[in-house]
C-alpha positions as CSV (number, residue, x, y, z in Angstrom):
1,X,-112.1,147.3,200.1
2,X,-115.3,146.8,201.7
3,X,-115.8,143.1,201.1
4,X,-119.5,143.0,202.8
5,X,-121.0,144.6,199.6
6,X,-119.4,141.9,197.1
7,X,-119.7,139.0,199.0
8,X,-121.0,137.4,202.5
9,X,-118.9,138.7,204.9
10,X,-119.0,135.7,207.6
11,X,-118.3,132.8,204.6
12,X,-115.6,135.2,203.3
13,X,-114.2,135.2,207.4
14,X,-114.9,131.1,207.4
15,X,-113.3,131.0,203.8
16,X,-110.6,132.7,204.7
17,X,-109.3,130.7,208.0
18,X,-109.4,126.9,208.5
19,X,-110.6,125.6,211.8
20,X,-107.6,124.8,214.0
21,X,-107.7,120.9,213.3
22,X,-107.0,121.8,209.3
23,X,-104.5,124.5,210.3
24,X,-101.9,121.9,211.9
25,X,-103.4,118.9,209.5
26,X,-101.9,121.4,206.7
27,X,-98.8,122.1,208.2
28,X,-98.1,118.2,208.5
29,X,-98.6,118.2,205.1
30,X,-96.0,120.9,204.5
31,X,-94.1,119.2,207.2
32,X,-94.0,115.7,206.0
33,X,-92.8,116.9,202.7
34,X,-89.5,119.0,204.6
35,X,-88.5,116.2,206.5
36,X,-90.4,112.9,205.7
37,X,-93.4,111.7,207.0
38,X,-92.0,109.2,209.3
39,X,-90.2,112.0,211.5
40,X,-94.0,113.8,212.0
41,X,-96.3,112.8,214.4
42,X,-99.3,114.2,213.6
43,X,-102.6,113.5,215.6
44,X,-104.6,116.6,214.6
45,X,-107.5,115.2,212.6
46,X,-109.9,112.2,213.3
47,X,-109.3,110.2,210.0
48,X,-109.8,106.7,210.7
49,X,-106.5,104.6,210.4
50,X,-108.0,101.3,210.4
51,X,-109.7,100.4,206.9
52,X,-112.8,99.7,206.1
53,X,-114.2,96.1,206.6
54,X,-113.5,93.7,203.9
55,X,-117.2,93.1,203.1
56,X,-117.5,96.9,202.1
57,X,-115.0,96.0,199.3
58,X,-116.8,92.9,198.6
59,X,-120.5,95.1,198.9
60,X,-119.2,97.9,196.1
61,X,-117.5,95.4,193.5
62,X,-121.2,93.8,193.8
63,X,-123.0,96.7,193.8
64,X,-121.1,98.4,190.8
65,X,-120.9,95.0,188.8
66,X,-124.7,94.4,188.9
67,X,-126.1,97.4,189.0
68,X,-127.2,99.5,186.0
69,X,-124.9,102.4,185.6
70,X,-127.7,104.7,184.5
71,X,-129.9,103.9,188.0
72,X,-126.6,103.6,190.3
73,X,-125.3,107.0,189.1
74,X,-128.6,108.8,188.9
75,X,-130.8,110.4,191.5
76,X,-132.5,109.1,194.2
77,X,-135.1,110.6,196.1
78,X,-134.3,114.1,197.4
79,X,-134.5,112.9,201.1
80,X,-133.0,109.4,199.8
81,X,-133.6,106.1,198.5
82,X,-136.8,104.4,199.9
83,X,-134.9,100.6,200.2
84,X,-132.0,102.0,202.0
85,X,-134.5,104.1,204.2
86,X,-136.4,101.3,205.5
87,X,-133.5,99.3,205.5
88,X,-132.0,101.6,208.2
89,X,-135.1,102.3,210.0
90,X,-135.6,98.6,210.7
91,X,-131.7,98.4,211.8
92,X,-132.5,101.3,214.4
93,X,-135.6,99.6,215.3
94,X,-134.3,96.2,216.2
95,X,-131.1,96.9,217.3
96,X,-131.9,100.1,219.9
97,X,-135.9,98.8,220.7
98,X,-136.6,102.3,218.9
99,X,-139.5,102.3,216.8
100,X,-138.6,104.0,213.5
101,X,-139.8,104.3,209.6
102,X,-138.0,105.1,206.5
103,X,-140.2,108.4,206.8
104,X,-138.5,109.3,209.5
105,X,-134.8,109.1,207.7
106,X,-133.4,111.7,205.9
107,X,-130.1,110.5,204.0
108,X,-127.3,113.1,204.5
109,X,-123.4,114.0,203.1
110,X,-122.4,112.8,206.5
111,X,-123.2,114.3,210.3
112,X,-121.4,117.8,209.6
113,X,-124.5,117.8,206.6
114,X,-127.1,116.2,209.2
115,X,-126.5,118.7,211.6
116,X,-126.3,122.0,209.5
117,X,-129.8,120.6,208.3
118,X,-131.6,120.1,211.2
119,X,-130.4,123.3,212.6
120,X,-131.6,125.0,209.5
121,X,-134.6,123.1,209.7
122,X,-135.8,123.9,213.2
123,X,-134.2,127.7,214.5
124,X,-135.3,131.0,213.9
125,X,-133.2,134.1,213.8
126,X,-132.3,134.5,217.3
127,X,-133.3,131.1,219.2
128,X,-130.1,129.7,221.5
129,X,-129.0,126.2,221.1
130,X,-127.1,125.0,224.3
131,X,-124.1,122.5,223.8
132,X,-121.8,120.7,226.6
133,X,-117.8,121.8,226.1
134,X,-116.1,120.4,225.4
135,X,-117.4,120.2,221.6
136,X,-116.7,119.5,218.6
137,X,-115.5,122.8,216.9
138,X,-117.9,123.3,214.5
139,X,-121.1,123.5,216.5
140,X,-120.4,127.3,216.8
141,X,-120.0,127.8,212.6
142,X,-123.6,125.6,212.4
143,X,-125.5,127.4,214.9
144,X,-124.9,130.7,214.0
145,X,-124.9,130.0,210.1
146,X,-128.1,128.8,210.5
147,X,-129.4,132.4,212.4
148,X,-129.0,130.8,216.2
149,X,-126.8,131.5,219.0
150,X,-124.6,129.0,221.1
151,X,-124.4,128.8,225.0
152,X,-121.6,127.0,226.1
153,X,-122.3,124.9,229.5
154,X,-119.0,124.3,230.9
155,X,-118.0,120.7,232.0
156,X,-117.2,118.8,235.4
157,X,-114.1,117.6,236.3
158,X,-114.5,114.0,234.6
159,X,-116.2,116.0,231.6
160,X,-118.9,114.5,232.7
161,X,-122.3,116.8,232.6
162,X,-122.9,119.8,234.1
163,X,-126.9,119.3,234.5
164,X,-127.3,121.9,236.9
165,X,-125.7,124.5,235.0
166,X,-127.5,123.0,232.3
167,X,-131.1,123.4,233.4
168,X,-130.4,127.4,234.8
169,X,-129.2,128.1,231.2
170,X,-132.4,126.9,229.6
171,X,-134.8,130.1,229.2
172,X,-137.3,130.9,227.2
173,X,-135.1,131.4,224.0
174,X,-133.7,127.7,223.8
175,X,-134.6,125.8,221.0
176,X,-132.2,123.0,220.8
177,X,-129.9,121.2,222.9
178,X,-126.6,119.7,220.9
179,X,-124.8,116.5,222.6
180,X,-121.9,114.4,221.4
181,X,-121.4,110.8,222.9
182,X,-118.9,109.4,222.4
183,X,-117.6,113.0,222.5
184,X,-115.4,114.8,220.3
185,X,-112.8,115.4,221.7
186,X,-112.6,113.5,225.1
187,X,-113.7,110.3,224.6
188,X,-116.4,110.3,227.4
189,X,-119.6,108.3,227.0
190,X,-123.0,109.7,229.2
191,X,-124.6,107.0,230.7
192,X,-128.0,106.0,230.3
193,X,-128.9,107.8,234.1
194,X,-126.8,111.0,232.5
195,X,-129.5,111.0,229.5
196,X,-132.4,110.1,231.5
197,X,-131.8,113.0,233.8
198,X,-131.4,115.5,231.3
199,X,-134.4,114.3,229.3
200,X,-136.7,115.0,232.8
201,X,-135.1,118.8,232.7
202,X,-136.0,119.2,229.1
203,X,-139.6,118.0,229.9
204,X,-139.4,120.2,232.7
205,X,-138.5,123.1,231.1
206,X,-140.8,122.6,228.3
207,X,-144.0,122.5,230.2
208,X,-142.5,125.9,232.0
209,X,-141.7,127.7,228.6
210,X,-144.6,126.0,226.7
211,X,-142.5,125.4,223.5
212,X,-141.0,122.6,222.2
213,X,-137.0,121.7,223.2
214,X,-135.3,119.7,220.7
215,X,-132.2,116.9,221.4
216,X,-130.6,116.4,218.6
217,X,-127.5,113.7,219.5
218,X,-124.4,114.3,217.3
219,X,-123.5,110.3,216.6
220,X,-120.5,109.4,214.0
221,X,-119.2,107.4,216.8
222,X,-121.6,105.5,218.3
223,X,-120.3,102.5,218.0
224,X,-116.4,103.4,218.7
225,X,-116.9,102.1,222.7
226,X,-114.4,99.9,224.7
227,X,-115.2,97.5,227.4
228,X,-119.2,97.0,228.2
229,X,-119.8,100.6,227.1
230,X,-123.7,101.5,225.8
231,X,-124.4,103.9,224.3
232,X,-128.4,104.8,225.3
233,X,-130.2,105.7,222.0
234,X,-132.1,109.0,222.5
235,X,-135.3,108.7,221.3
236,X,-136.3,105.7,224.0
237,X,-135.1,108.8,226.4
238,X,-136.4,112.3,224.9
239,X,-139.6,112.5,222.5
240,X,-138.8,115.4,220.7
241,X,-135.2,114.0,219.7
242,X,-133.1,113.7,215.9
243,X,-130.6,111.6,215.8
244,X,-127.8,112.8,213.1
245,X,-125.5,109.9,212.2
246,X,-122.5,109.1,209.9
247,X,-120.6,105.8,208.5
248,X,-117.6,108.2,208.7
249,X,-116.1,106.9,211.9
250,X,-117.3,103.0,212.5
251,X,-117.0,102.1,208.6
252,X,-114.0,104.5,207.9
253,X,-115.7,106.2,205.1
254,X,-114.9,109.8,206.1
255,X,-114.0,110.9,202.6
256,X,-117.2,109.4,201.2
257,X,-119.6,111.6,203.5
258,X,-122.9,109.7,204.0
259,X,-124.8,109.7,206.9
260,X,-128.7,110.6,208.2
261,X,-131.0,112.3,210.1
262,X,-133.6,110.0,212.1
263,X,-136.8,112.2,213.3
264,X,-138.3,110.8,216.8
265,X,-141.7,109.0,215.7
266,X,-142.6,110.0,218.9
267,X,-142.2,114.3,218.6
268,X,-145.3,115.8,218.4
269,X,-144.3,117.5,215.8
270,X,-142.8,114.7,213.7
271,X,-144.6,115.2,210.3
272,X,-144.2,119.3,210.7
273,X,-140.4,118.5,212.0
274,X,-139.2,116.1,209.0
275,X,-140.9,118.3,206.3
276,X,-138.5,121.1,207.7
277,X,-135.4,118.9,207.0
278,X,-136.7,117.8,203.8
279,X,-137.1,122.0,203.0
280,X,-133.7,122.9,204.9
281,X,-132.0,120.0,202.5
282,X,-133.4,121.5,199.8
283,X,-132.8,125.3,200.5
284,X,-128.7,124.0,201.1
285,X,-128.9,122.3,198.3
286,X,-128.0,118.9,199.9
287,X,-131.1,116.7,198.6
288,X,-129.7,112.7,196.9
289,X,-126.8,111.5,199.0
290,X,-124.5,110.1,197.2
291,X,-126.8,107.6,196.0
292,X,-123.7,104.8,194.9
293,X,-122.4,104.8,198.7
294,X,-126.2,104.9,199.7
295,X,-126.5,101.5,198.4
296,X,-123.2,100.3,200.2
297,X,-124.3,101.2,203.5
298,X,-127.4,99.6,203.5
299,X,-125.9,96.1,203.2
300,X,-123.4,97.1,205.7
301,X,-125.3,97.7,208.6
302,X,-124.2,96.9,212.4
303,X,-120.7,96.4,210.8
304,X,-117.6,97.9,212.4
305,X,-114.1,98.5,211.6
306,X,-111.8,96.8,214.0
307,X,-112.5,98.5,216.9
308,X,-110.0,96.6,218.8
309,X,-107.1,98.9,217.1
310,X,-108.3,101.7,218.7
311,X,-108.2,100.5,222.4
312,X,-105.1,99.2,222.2
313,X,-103.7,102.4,220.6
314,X,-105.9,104.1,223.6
315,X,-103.9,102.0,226.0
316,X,-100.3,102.3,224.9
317,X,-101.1,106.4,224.9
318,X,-102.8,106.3,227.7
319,X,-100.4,104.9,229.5
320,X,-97.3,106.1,229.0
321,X,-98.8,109.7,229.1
322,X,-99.6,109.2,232.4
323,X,-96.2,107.2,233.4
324,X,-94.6,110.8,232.6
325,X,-96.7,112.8,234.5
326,X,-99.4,114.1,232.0
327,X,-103.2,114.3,233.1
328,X,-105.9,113.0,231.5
329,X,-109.3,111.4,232.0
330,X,-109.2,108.0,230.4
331,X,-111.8,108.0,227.2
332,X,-114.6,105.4,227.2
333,X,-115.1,106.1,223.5
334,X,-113.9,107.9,220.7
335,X,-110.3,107.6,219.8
336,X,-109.2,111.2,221.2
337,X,-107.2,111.6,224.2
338,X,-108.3,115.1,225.7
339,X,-104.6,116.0,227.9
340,X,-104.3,118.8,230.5
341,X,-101.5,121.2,228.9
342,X,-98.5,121.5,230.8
343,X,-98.5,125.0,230.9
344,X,-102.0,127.0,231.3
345,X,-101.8,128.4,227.9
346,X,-103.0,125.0,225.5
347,X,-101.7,127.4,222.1
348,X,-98.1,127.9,223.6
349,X,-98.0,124.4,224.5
350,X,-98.8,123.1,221.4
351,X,-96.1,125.5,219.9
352,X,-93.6,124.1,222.1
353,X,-94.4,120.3,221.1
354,X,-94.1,121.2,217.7
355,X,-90.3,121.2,218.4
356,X,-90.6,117.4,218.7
357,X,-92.6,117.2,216.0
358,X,-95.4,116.5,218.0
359,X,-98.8,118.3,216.0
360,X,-101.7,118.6,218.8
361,X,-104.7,120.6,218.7
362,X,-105.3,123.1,221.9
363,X,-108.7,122.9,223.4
364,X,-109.8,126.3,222.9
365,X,-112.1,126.2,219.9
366,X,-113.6,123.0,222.1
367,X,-114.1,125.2,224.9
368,X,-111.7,124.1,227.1
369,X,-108.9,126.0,227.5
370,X,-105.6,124.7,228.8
371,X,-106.1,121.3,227.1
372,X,-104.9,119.5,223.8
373,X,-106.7,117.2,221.9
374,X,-104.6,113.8,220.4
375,X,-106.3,111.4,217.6
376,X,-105.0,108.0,218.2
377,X,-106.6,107.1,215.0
378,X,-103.1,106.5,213.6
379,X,-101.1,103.7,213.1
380,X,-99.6,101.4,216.3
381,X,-96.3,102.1,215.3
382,X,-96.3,105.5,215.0
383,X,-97.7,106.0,218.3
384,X,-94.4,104.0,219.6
385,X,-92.7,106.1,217.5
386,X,-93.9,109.3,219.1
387,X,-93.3,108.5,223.2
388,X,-90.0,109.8,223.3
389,X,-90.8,112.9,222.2
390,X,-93.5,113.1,224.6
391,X,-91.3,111.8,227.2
392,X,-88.9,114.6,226.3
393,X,-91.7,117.5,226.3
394,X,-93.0,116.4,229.5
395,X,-89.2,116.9,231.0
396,X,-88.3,120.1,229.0
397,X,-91.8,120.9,231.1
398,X,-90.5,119.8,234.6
399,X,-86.9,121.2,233.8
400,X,-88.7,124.9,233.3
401,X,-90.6,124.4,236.9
């Protein structure tokens, strides 16, 4: 059967397989229901373990007790509710010193939404969108769904960036430069001089191309640092920047998808730029956010989950990962642990933990091979739990040598 000429070949292809993270988040499933959830160990997928904070109970009892059901289950605007807009843009501008209006937010089904939008919104059949491995999976699916092509920059030792790399791969056909900090998957946070020196070789290379290079910064956890870690907000770096954010992560509200786009007053093209979303919204049918959870999040601003979960869970991993002989650069942000495999072949190794009931994701589809990706967004105990068995892969590992 020729499936091209009944349907869309590439969504049939997506349709068909699950990205690696749901492939072994489905086989928990299937797993946990063989031989109880307490004997599986799964840290595939980033779902925050640590609920939400009690004032977004308290915020949605309110909302939905004093609201009229026929305006809190209606529409809103198509890019979002005007209130919640300015509420957010004043949030951005005092908190980050980053002028902003509501007419420069665009209210989105979370950053997967504000990212397939803005890519929509800004390439043409054909224009290459650079993007620092390791990265978050998905990037390739959005770029090329949305007619582009993705160039891979390949990271330094620390995963720190590659900006030399970076500014020989910039030609004539970039349009758009993708970054992710804290990154998904290896916890790293680029530093304010990191961000400043990639904004001067975007300038740079602007001027030599004469078009304009767009930053858009990939952000659902921002605020998911440890110690006195900043994260530099873009557009006080990079004119022509969009910022796509999500509650996801820092209000553990993954399932509720709501999030945003915020266009750089300061692009050139601002006007031109945000009338694109608004069209590329429309044309993917992903105009009113969910207008209920809308409200929620604009009295919830600044707020956080506890936070301190995470580093602690990052510590006790950390830790004894490295006590038996696993490598790993410790993350500043995030709550992944990106480990060095203990074989070169990430897929095999993950096989092999599976036999301890250990469920990791191999860093291929990040673009780094020979690596595995751990969530630590799981429960304390668990993670006690699961050390002997990574005790015991580490010396089935050292056995083999």
């Amino acid at each position: 059967m020729e499936y091209n000429k009944n349907f869309n070949e590439v969504s049939f292809k997506l349709g068909s397989t699950r990205s690696v993270i749901r492939e072994i988040f489905e086989y928990a499933k299937i797993r946990s229901e063989k031989i109880g959830k307490e004997n599986v160990f799964d840290f595939s997928i980033g779902n925050p373990s640590v609920p939400a904070p009690e004032n977004v109970k308290k915020k949605l009892i309110d909302i939905i007790s004093n609201t009229d059901p026929v305006v809190l289950h209606g529409y809103s605007s198509a890019q979002g509710d005007l209130q919640v807009r300015q509420k957010i843009a004043s949030y951005i501008t005092s908190t980050y010193n980053a002028e902003m209006t509501a007419d420069n937010i665009y209210m989105t089904c979370g950053a997967a939404a504000s990212l397939t939008i803005s890519l929509r919104a800004l390439l043409n059949s054909g224009e290459e969108v650079i993007t620092f491995a390791p990265y978050f999976t998905e990037y390739k699916v959005f770029v090329e769904a949305s007619g582009g092509v993705l160039k891979i920059i390949p990271p330094n030792d620390d995963f720190s960036l590659d900006l030399k790399k970076f500014a020989e791969t910039i030609n004539e056909n970039t349009k758009a430069v993708i970054i992710n900090s804290p990154n998904n998957p290896s916890g790293a946070v680029y530093s304010a001089k990191t961000i400043e020196e990639l904004s001067n070789i975007l300038r740079e290379k602007s001027e030599l191309y004469d078009r304009h290079i767009f930053l858009i910064t990939d952000e659902p956890y921002r605020e998911l640092v440890y110690g006195n870690e900043e994260v530099p907000y873009i557009t006080n770096y990079y004119d022509d920047s969009i910022v796509c954010y999500s509650f996801s992560k820092s209000l553990s509200l993954p399932g509720e998808r709501i999030g945003y786009i915020a266009v750089s007053p300061k692009m050139k093209l601002n006007k031109e730029v945000y009338a694109s979303i608004c069209g590329a919204g429309r044309a993917l049918g992903y105009v009113c956010a969910p207008v209920l959870f809308q409200r929620l999040i604009a009295g919830c601003l600044g707020e956080t989950s506890d936070i301190s979960i995470y580093a602690k869970n990052r510590d006790i991993l950390y830790n004894a990962l490295k006590n038996y002989g696993y490598e790993c650069v410790k993350p500043s942000g995030a709550f992944y642990l990106f480990v060095k495999a203990l074989e070169d072949d990430a897929k095999k190794f993950c096989e092999t933990a599976k036999k301890y009931e250990l469920l990791l994701v191999p860093g291929d589809d990040f673009g780094c091979h020979g690596y595995v990706r751990i969530a630590y967004c799981v429960s304390t105990e668990m993670i006690e739990r699961s050390l002997p068995s990574f005790k015991k892969l580490a010396e089935e590992y050292r056995t083999k040598a």
